[in-house]
N, C-alpha and C positions, 0 to 999 in steps of 0.2 A: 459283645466281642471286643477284643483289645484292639487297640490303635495299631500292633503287628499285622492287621490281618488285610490292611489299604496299599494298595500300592502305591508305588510313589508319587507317581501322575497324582492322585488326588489327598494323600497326607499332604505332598509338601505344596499343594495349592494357595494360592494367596491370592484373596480377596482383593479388590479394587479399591481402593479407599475412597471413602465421599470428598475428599481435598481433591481428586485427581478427576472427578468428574464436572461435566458442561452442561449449559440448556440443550433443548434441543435441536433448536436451530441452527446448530452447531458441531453437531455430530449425526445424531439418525436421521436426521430428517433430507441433507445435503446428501448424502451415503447412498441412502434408499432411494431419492429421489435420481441419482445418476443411473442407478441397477435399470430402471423405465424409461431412463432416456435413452438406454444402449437401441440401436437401429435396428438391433434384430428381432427385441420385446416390439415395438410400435410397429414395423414394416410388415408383420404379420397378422396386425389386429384387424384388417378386413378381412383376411380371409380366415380368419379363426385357426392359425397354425398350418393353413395350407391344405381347408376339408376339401373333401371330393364334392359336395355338396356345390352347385353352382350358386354366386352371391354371396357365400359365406354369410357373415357374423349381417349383413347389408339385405337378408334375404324380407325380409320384413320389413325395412323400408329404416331411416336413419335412425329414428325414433326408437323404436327397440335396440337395434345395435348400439345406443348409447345407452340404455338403461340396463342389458344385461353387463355393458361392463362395471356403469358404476357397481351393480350388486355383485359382480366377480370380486373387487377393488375392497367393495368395504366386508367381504368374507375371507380375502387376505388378512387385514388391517385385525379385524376381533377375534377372528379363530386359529389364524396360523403364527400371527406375531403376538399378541398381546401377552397371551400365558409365558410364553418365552421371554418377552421384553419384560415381564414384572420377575421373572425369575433370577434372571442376568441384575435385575437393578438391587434385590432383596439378598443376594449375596454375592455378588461383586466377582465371580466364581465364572469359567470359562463355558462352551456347552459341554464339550468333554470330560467335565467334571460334573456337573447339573445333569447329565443323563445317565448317570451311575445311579440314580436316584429309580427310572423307570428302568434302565436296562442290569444296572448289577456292578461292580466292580470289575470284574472281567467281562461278561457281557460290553459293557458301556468302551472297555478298549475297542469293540468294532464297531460300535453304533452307539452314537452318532456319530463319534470321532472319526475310524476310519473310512465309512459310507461318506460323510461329509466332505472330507479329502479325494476319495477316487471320485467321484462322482463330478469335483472340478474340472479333471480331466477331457468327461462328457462336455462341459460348457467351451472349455478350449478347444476343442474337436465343432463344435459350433459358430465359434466365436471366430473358427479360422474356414471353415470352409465360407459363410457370409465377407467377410471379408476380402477375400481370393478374390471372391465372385464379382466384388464391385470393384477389385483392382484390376481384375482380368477386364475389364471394360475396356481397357488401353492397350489392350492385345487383340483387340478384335474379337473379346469374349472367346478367344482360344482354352480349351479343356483343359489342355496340355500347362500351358502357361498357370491357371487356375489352380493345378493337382503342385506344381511347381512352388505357388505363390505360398498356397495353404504349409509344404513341409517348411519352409523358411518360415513362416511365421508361429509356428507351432514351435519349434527351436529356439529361435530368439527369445520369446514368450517365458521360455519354461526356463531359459539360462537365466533371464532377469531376474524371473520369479525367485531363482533360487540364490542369484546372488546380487543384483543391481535394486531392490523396488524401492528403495529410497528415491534413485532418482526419478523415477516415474511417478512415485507418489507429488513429489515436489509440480510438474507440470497439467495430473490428472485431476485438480482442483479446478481449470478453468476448460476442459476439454470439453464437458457436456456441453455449453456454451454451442459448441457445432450445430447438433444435430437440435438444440430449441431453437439457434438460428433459422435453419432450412426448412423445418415446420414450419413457421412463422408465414416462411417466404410461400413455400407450397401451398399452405394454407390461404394467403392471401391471393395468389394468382387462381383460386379454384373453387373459393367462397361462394363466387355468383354462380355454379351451376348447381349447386345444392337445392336451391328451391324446383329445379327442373327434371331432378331426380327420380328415375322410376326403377322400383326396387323390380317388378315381374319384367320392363327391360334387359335389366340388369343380368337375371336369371337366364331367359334366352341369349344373351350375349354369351354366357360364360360356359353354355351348354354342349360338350362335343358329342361327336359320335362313340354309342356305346358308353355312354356314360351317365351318369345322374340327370335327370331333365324335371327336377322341382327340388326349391328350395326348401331351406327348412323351417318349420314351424317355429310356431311363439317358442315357444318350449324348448326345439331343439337350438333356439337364435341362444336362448338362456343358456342349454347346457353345453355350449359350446365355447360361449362366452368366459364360465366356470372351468371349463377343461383348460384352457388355452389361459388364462392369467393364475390360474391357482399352479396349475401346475409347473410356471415359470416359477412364481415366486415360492415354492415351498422350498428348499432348501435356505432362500433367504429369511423363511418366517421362523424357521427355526433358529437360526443363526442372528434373530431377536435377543438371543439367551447374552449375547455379547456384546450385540448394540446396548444393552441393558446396564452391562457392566458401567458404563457411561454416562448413564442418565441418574440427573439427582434425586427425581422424586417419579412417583406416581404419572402425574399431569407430563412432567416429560414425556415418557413414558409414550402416553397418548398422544400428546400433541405431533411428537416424532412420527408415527404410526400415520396418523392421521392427515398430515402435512406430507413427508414423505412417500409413502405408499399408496393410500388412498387419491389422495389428489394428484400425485404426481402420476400414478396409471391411467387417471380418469383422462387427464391431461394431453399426456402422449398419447396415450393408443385413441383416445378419442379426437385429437388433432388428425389422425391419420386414417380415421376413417371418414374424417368429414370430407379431406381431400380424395380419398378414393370417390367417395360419393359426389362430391363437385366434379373431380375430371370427369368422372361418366354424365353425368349429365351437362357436361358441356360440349362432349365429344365426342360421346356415344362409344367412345372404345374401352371396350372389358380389361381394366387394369388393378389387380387386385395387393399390387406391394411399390408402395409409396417410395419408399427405398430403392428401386429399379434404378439403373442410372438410363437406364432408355425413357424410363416414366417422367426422371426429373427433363429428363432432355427435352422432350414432349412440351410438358407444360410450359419450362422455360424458352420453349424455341430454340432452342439451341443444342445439339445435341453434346458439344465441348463441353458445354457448362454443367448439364449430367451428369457427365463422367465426371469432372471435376468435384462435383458436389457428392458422388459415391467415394472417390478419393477420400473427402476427407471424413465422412461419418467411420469408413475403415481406419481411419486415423486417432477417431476419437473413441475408436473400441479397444485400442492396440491396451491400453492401460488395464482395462479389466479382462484382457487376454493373461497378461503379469501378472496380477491378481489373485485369480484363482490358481495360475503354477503356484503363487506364492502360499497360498491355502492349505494347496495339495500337501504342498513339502513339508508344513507345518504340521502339518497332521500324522506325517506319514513319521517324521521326527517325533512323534510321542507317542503315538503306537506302535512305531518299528526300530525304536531306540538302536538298533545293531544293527540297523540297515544304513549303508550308506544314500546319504540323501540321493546323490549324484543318482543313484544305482534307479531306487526306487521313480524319483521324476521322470528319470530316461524312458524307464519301461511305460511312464506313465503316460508321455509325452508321446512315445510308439501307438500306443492304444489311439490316441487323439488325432495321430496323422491317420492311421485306418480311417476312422472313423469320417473326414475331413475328404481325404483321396475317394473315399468309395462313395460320395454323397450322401452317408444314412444322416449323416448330421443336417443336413440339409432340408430334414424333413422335421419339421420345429415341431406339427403336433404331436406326431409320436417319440419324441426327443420331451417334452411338456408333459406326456402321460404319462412315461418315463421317472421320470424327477419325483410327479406329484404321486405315482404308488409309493414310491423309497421314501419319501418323506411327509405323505397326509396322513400315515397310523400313526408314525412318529410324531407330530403333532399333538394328533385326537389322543396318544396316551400321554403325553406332558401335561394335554391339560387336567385330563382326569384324575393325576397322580398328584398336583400341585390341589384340584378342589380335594381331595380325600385326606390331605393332609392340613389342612386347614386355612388354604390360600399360603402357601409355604412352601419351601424345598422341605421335602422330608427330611433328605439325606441321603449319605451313600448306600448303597443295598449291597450284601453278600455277594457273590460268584452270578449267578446269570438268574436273574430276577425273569422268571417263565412266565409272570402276567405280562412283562414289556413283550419280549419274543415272542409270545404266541400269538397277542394281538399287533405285530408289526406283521406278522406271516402270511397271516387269514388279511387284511386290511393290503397288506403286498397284491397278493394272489388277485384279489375284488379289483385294485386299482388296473392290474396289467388286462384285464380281462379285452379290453377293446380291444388290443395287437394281439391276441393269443388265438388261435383258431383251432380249437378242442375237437377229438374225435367222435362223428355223429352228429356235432352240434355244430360246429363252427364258430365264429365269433361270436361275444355275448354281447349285446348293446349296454354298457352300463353306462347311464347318463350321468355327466358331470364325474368322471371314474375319480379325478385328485380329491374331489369334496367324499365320494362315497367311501374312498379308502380313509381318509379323515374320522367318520363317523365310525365306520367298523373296526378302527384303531381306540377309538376312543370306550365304544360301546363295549367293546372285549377285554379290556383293561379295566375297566366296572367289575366288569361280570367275574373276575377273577381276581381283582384283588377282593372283592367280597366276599371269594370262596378259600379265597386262603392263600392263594400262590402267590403272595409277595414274599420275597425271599425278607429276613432281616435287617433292619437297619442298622449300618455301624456308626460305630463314635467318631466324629471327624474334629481331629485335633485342632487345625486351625482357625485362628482368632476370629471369629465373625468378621465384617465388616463393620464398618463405623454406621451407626443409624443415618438413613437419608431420612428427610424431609416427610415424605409421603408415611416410611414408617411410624417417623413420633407421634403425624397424625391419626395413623388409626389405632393406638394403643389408650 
């Protein structure tokens, strides 16, 4: 098909060139290691996104809760970044462009590109009710004050987003700095009750009336572990495609992955469950989010100094609150080219104060399973699409490529099934739902580009990139 038939978005695309790229010490790995330091990924890794389950991710005692996340951590790292990250590196090409390859030329205008953008929106509706909540400490934890706090901050946010993130970018280089400080500290004042630790305590402590009264199994420690870090991080495994653009070689590639993501989740969320598991065995009180500023107050003695100390990790979010407005708009500017930016953020910025005022943001694991349906097919078919074309971008594809969409729909559907409560049946238990939508994304994308349904590939005009490193070696 002729070079007429591309839209602009991806003829007039231009490659990254190998001159303008860094190690990766230097770009993904600083990047992705900040995404794990945010307060609101770590302050939830005891309780595994806030299950109903008493003990959470701790129900099995420290030991398992540290080995499900390393294996959540390093199933980020290989299955939801890598293929992304080698893709982004291999043509220097944006993901908006690189997912016209599984999703279609029109197709790919709403996915990845547009889901990828609204879906910001979701994180700033998050980013602002956590937030609020540690700012409203200084109000006496007033609702009012908190509902208050969140629309200011969701405003400011998205005004930046859409016209100031230079200067934020300039001061959000040393902000994570914060929140590894107050690990550090929490960490050390709550060290020694770790070996005193009693996980079936733990359980009875957290047990109320009418509610769950046993923890979860090996298994469910595991897939809860999976639910709760894959599902944060998949919209960022995908958006590998662009850390990619960045990196020079291969081993970057990995090392960034590997450094940022891997070790830096292992790091935070497991700092904060050591802490949850020392304050209870030093104190015997059931406290399951590190991040509390009552909690910090607690350990520290002091309950000022809590507050203070939730002050400023909301402080050190405010940047990747900008961020994602900044995302948003971007996105929205190349698939809504006639939409006024202003128009589209406003409304999008609306959805986020909802979201924030009514508390659903509040509830990270169903916010977690959330993300990881919308973007684990998407994944599981990037990878399938890049091995069937011979560890490559194929290319752009035709109008709506039905092997991407159909395996994004069935692998949507599988993911959302835990919040979904179907007639006759009720909820479906699907363990680990962001890995299973992953694999039914990927498995269904098999199954049909083998049977025919990839739409054609077009001719994409512009200049490859310059060969990196990793390429001249494996030719």
């Amino acid at each position: 098909m002729s070079n007429g038939a591309l839209p602009d978005y991806v003829s007039m695309a231009k490659p990254n060139p190998a001159s303008n790229r860094a190690p990766w010490y230097k770009n993904t790995a600083p990047t992705y290691a900040g995404i794990f330091l945010w307060f609101v990924f770590w302050s939830q890794a005891p309780s595994g996104g806030g299950a109903s389950a008493p003990g959470g991710v701790l129900s099995q005692g420290v030991g398992v809760a540290l080995l499900g996340l390393v294996v959540a951590a390093l199933l980020c790292h290989a299955l939801f970044y890598m293929v992304p990250g080698l893709l982004g590196l291999k043509t220097g090409l944006p993901l908006y462009v690189v997912g016209t390859s599984t999703y279609g030329v029109q197709g790919g205008f709403l996915m990845p590109g547009f889901l990828m953008g609204a879906l910001q929106f979701g994180w700033l509706g998050v980013n602002a009710y956590f937030a609020s909540q540690a700012i409203a400490s200084f109000f006496g934890d007033s609702v009012v004050a908190a509902k208050v706090i969140a629309v200011i901050w969701v405003a400011v946010a998205a005004f930046v987003g859409l016209k100031g993130i230079q200067y934020v970018a300039k001061i959000a280089t040393f902000l994570p700095l914060i929140p590894v400080v107050i690990l550090l500290v929490l960490l050390a004042k709550t060290i020694g009750g770790i070996a005193d630790f009693d996980a079936d305590a733990l359980i009875a402590a957290g047990t109320v009336e009418g509610g769950a009264t046993a923890g979860l199994s090996f298994i469910g420690v595991m897939a809860l572990s999976i639910t709760f870090v894959v599902g944060f991080f998949a919209t960022a495994g995908a958006a590998g495609v662009d850390f990619g653009t960045n990196s020079k070689d291969e081993k970057d590639v990995q090392m960034g992955g590997l450094f940022g993501i891997a070790l830096a989740a292992i790091v935070a969320a497991g700092a904060a469950i050591l802490i949850a598991a020392g304050a209870f065995g030093s104190s015997g009180n059931y406290a399951m989010n590190p991040a509390d500023a009552g909690f910090m107050g607690n350990i520290m003695g002091s309950p000022g100094t809590g507050k203070l100390m939730a002050l400023l990790l909301a402080i050190a979010a405010f940047p990747s609150a900008c961020f994602s407005s900044f995302i948003a708009a971007n996105s929205f500017k190349t698939t809504l080219p006639k939409v006024n930016p202003f128009i589209s953020v406003s409304i999008g910025a609306a959805v986020s104060i909802l979201l924030a005022v009514t508390g659903w943001a509040g509830k990270a694991g169903a916010v977690f399973t959330v993300i990881g349906a919308s973007f684990g097919p998407i994944c599981g078919a990037m990878m399938v699409d890049y091995l069937l074309a011979g560890k490559k971008w194929a290319g752009p594809r035709a109008g709506w490529n039905m092997a991407g969409w159909i395996s994004w729909a069935v692998g949507f559907i599988v993911g959302m099934m835990p919040l979904v409560s179907l007639p006759l049946v009720g909820k479906v238990n699907i363990p680990a739902a962001p890995l299973m939508a992953f694999i039914v994304g990927a498995v269904l994308y098999f199954i049909l580009a083998k049977a025919g349904m990839e739409s054609k590939v077009l001719e994409m005009p512009a200049a490859p990139a310059e060969k990196t490193q990793g390429e001249e070696k494996s030719e």
